[in-house]
C-alpha positions in Angstrom: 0.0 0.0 0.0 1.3 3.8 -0.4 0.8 6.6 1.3 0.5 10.5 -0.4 0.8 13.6 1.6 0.1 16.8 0.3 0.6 19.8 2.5 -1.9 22.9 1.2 -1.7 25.8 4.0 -3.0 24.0 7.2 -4.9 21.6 5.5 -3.5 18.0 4.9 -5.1 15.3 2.6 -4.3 11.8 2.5 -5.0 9.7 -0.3 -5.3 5.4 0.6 -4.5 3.9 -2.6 -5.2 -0.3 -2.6 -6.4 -1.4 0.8 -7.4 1.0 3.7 -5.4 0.3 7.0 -6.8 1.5 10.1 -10.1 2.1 8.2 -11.9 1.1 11.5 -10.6 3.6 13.8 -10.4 6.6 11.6 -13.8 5.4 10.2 -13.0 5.8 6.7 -13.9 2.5 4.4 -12.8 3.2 1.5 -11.4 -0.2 -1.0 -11.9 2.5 -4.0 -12.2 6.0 -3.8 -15.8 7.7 -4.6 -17.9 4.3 -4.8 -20.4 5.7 -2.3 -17.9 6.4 0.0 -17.6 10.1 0.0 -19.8 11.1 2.9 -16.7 9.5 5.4 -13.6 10.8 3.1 -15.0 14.3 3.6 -15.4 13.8 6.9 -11.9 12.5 7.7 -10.5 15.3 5.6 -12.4 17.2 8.3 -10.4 15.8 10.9 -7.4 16.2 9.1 -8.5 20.2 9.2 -10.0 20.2 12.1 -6.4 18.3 14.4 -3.5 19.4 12.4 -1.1 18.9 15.0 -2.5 15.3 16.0 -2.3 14.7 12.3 0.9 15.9 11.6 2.3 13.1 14.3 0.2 10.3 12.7 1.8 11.0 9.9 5.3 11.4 10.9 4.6 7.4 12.6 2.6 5.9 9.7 5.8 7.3 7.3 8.2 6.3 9.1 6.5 2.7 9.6 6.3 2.0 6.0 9.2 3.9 4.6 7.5 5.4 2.1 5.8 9.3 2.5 6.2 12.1 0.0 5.4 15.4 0.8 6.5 18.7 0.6 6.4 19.1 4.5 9.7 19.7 5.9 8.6 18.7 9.5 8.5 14.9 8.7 11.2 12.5 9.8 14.1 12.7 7.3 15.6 9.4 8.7 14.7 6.0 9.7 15.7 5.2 13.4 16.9 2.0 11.8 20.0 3.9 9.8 23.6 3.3 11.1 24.4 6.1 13.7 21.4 5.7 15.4 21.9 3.0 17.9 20.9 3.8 21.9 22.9 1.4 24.3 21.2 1.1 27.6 23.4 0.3 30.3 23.1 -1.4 33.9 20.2 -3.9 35.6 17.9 -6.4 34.3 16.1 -8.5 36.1 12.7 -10.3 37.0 9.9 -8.2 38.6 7.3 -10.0 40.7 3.9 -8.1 40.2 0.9 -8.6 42.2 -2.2 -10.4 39.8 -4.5 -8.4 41.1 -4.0 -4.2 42.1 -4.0 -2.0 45.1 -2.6 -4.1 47.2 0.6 -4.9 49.2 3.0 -6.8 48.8 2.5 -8.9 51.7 -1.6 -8.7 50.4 -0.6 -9.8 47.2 -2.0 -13.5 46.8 -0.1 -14.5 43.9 2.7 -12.7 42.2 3.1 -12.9 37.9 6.9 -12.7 36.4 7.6 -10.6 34.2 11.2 -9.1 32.6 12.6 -6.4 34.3 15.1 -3.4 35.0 15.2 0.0 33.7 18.1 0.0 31.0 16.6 -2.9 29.5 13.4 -1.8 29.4 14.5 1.3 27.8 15.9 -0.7 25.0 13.2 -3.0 24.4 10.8 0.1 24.4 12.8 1.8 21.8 13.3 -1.7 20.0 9.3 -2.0 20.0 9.0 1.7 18.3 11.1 0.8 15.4 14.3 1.9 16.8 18.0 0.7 17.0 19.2 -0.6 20.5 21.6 -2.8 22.4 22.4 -3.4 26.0 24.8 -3.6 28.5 24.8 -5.6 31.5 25.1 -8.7 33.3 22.8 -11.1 34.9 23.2 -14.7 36.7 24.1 -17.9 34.4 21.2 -19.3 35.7 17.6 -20.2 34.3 16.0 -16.1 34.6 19.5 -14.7 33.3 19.2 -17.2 30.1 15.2 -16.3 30.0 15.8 -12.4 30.2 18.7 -12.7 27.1 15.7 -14.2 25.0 13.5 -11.8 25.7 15.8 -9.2 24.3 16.7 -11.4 21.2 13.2 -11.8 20.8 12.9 -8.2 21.1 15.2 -7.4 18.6 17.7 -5.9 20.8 21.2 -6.4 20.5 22.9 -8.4 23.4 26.7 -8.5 22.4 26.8 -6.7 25.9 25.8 -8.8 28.2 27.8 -10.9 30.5 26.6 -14.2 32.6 27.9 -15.0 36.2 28.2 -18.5 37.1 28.5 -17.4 40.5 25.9 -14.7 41.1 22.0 -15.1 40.6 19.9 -12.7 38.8 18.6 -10.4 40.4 14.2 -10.0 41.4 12.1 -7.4 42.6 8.7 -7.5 44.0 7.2 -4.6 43.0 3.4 -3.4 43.6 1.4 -0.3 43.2 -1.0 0.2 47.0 -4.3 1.4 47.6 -2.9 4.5 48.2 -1.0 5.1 45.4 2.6 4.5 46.3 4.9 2.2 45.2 6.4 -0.8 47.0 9.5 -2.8 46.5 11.6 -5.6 47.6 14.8 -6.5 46.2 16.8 -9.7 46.5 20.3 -8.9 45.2 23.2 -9.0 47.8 24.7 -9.4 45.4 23.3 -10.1 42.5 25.0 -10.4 39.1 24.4 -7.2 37.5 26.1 -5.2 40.2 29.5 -7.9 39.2 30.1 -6.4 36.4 33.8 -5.6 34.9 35.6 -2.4 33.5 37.2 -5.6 31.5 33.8 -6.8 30.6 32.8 -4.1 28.3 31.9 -4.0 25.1 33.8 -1.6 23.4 33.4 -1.3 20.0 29.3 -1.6 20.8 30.1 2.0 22.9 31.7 3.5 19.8 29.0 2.3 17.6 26.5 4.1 19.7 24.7 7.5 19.2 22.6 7.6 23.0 24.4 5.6 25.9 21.8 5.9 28.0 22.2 4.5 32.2 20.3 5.6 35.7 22.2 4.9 38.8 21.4 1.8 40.3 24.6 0.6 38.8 26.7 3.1 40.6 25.5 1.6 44.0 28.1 -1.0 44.2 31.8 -2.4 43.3 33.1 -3.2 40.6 29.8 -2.2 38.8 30.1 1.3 39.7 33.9 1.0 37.8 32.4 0.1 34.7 29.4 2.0 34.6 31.9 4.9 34.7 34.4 4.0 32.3 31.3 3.1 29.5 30.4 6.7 30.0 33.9 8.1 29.4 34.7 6.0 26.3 30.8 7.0 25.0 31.7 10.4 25.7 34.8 10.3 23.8 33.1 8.4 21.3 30.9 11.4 20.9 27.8 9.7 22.2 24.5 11.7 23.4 24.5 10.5 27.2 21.2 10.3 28.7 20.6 10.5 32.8 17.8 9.2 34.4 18.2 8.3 37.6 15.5 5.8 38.9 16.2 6.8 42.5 15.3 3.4 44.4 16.5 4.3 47.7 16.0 1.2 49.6 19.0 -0.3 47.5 21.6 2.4 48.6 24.0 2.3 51.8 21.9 5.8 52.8 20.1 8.9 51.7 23.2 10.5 51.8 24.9 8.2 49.8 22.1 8.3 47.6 22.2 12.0 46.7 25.8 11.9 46.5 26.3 8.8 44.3 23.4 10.4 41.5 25.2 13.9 41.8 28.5 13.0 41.3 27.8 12.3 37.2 25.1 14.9 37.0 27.0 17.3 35.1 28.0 15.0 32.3 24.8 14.2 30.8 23.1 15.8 28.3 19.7 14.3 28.4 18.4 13.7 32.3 14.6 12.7 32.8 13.7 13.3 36.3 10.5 13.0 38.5 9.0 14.8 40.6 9.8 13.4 44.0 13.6 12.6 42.7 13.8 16.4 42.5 12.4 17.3 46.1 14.7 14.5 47.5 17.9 15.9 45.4 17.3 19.2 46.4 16.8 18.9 50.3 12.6 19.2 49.7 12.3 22.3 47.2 9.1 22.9 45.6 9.5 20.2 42.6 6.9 22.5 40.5 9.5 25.6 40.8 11.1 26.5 37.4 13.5 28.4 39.5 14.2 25.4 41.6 14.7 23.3 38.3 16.7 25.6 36.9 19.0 27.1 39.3 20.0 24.0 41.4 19.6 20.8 38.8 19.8 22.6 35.0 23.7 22.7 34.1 25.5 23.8 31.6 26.2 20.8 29.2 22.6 19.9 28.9 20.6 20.0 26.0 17.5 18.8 27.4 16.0 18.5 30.7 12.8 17.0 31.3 10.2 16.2 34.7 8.1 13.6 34.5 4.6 14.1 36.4 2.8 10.8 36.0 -0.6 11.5 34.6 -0.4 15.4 34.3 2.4 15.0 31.3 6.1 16.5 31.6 7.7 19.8 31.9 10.6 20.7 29.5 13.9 22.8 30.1 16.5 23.3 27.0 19.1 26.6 27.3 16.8 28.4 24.9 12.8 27.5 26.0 10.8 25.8 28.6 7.4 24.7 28.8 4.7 21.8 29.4 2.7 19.0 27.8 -0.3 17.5 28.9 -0.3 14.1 29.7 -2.9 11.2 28.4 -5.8 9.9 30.0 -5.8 6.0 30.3 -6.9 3.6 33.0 -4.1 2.7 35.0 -3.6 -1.2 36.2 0.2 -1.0 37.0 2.4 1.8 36.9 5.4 0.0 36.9 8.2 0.8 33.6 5.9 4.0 32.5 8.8 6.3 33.5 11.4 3.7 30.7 8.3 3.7 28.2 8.6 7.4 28.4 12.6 7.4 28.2 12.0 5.1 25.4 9.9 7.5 23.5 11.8 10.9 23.6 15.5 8.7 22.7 13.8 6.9 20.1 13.0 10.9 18.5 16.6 12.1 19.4 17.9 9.3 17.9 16.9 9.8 14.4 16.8 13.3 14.4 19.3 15.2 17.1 18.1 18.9 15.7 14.7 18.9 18.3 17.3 20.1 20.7 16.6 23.0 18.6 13.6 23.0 17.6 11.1 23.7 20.4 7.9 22.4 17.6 9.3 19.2 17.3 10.3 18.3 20.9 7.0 18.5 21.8 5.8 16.6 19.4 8.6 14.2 20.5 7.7 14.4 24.2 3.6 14.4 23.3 4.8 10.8 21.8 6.8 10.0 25.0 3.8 10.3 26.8 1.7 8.3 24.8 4.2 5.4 25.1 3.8 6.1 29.0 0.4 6.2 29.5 -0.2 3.1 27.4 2.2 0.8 28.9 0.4 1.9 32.6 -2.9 -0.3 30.8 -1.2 -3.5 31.1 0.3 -5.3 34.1 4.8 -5.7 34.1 7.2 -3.6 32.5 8.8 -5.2 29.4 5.3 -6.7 28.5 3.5 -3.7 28.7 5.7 -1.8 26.5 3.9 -0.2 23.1 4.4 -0.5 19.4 4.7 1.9 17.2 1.4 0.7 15.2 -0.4 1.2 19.4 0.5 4.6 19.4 -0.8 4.9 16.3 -3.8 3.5 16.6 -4.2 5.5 20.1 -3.8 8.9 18.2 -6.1 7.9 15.3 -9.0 6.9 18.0 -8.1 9.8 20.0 -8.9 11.5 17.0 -12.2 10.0 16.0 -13.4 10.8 19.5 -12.7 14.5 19.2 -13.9 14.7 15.8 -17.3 13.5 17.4 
């Protein structure tokens, strides 16, 4: 099937030649153009009219997905996340999450727990793997059954694992991980040590770093020897390779020696990324308890120099955005929640899977929050479904989550 796009003012038409996809959420049913059909065209076209913005991203996703788009728009991906140069390596934990089968309870209420993959480096690459993108990780896990079972899943993922290292005499690491009545999160770690915090400087994968255009990490893996060695020498030869490094520090405090500690051990690379995604209670507890909605707190005490994009997650509400040159907000999307757990790497997933293909949105405020509008979506939708890895969207969900989003506006 092909795809036209033509661009007249601010009005976009899209011509379906052959078989209509998606003809049952935009409601369009149209085998043949004309044929009795023109009553819904027109009234897509409306939509079209009527949600430019909206349209313009459905676009950008339903090019990109079949590789062929023509149009004389120049907002439109000019590159496919697939081409060389636009690989993200995620580096640090994986692991198996235990998740409650049924919600709002605790952990100890919980009567029965469901595995599922886990860890927030590899669930960032699996989400970017799942939106068309090119990713890898880094990291180790036990040579046991669950170490063996989480490297399928990321073959079966599509993500490269030339990275990862098995320990014969460390387990993989679990987490029991629920979302209570009251809406806070509760975990449980067995680790002590586990195999991902075993890690080498030795154990690297070099040439995979110098490959890379993201190296994306949080800071679980700077907890602990001789983990915390490697994690910093990957940053320093990504840097040099002139990687993108992206920051997000999945504060789990229960894991670390002490709050102290904690705030310390995040800190201490702060100033060397240039993507950080933060939340909302990770900035009060960096900041001593500032007001987390305070631009001025944002900016003065956690914005630095070498960044080129700083955003704060707030669940539900959307994100806030900081660059050197603008700042702003984007709503977030409405779903029904059923387990909260990987939203925040769904997110991550969506914004690097946009910088990786196309580094200018730094620049261009338009695009970014398009790009960050997306990152939400991705978010929201993996909140519907219960574990992390599992839960993680498509490129064709988001897709079809804008075009139903757009039917319902239109009526």
């Amino acid at each position: 099937m092909e795809i036209f796009v033509e661009c007249v003012g601010v009005s976009v038409f899209v011509q379906l030649v052959g078989t209509v996809i998606f003809c049952e959420l935009v409601v369009v049913s149209l085998p043949v153009l004309g044929m009795g059909g023109n009553c819904r065209w027109l009234r897509y076209i409306s939509f079209v009219m009527y949600a430019w913005d909206l349209c313009d991203l459905v676009h950008d996703i339903i090019g990109s997905r079949n590789g062929y788009l023509e149009t004389n728009s120049n907002h439109l991906r000019k590159e496919n996340c697939k081409e060389k140069g636009s690989l993200v390596v995620c580096f640090g934990e994986m692991l198996i999450d235990f998740v409650p089968t049924v919600g709002g309870v605790s952990l100890a209420e919980a009567p029965a727990f469901k595995k599922a993959p886990g860890g927030a480096p590899a669930n960032v690459a699996v989400g970017i793997s799942r939106l068309g993108g090119s990713s890898a990780f880094i990291g180790k896990v036990g040579a046991d059954e669950f170490g063996y079972m989480l490297a399928d899943i990321l073959k079966q993922n599509n993500v490269e694992t030339s990275g990862m290292r098995f320990d014969s005499n460390a387990r993989t690491a679990l987490a029991f991980v629920t979302l209570r009545a009251d809406g806070e999160r509760e975990f449980l770690f067995f680790r002590n040590p586990s195999a991902d915090m075993l890690l080498q400087e030795s154990e690297l994968d070099k040439n995979l770093l110098k490959q890379a255009r993201i190296f994306h990490y949080g800071s679980i893996s700077l907890i602990d020897e001789p983990c915390k060695s490697a994690h910093l020498a990957a940053m320093r030869m990504a840097k040099n390779s002139g990687c993108i490094l992206s920051y997000d520090p999945n504060l789990r405090l229960a894991l670390w020696p002490s709050a102290d500690a904690a705030r310390k051990g995040i800190m201490d690379i702060w100033d060397q990324a240039d993507v950080i995604k933060i939340s909302e209670d990770e900035i009060t507890f960096l900041t001593g308890g500032d007001d987390p909605y305070d631009d001025n707190v944002v900016l003065k005490k956690l914005f630095h120099q070498n960044l080129k994009l700083l955003i704060v997650t707030e669940g539900s509400q959307g994100c806030r955005y900081y660059t050197k040159a603008f700042k702003g907000r984007i709503a977030g999307v409405k779903v029904t929640p059923v387990d909260t757990t990987g939203a925040g790497d769904a997110f991550v997933s969506g914004i690097l899977y946009n910088i990786a293909s196309d580094q200018t949105i730094f620049q261009d405020e338009k695009d970014l929050r398009k790009a960050l509008y997306f990152a939400n979506i991705c978010g929201a939708l993996t909140v519907t479904k219960r574990g992390a890895i599992p839960a993680l969207p498509t490129k064709e969900a988001i897709l079809t989550f804008l075009l139903e989003a757009a039917v319902i506006q239109q009526n």
